[in-house]
N, C-alpha and C positions, 0 to 999 in steps of 0.2 A: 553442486559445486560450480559446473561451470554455465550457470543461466545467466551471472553476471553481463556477461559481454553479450547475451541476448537484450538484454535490456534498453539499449542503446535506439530504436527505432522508437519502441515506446515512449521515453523520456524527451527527445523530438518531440514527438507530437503534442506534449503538453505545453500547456501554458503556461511562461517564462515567470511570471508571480509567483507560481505553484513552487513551495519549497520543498523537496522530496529527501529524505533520509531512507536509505535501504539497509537492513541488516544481512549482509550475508554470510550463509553458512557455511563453515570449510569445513569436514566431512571424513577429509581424506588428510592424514599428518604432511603426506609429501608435498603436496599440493601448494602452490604460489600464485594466489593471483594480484600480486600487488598493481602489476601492469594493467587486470584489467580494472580494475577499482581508480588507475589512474585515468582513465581513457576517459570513466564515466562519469566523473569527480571534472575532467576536465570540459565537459559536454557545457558546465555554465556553475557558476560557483555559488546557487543555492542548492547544488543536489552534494549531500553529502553517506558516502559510505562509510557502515561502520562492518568489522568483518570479525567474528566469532569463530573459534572455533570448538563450536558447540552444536549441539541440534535440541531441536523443540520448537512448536509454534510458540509456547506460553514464554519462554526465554529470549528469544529474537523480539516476540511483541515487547516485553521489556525493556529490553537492550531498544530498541527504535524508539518508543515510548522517553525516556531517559533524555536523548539527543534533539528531543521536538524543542523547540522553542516556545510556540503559543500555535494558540487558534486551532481550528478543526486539525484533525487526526484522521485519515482514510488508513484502516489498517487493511491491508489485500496481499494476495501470492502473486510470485512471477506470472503465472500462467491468464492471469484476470486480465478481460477485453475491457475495456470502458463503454459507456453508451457518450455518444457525444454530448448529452445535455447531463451530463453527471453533475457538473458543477453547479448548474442551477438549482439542479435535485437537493443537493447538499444543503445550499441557502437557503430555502424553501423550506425545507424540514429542521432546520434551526429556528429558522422564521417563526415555524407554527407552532414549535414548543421550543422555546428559549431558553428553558431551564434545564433541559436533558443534557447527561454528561457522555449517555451513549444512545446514538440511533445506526440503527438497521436497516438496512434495506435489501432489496428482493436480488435475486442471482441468478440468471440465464445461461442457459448451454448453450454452445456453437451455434446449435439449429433453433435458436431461438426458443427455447422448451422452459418456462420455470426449473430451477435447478433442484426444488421439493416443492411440496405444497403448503404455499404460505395463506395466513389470513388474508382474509378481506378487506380487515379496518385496521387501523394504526392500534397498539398496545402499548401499555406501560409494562418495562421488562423489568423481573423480580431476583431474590439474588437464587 
């Protein structure tokens, strides 16, 4: 509920191209954050909120999903650090397979740890 307003430092540090859509989830019936959804809405008018009050990752993915316009889709949680060369990363792995509708990539912990243990080599992912 209220990670909204944490958000605000991250969305900074991204790249002003970068058009970001956030789903958030209200949780709590009483709960109002329209203030904060204006603050972060206001930070540059490609970030757009949409605000559910519902819970689920498959429903939010959705709901964000829905409001994209074109182009890549980075679906991720509040809590996700970026690596600085993420963007490249993206490019690069469109680059090398052009035709894929969804790519994957690897997820680190704090301490720099793989977040599971992933393969070695790139895969084609099945349903």
């Amino acid at each position: 509920n209220e990670n909204l307003a944490s958000l605000k430092e991250k969305l900074l540090r991204l790249p002003a191209h970068i058009d970001v859509v956030i789903c958030h989830q209200i949780t709590k019936e009483q709960d109002d954050f329209e203030g904060a959804k204006n603050e972060i809405e206001a930070i540059r008018e490609n970030i757009k909120v949409v605000q559910k009050r519902e819970r689920g990752l498959s429903k939010s993915r959705n709901v964000a999903l829905s409001a994209v316009k074109s182009g890549v889709c980075l679906i991720t949680d509040d809590d996700v650090e970026f690596d600085e060369h993420l963007y490249e990363q993206i490019k690069e792995a469109y680059e090398a397979y052009p035709d894929a509708d969804v790519i994957t990539f690897q997820a680190k912990t704090p301490e720099g740890e793989f977040f599971k243990p992933y393969k070695n080599e790139s895969f084609v992912h099945t349903m």
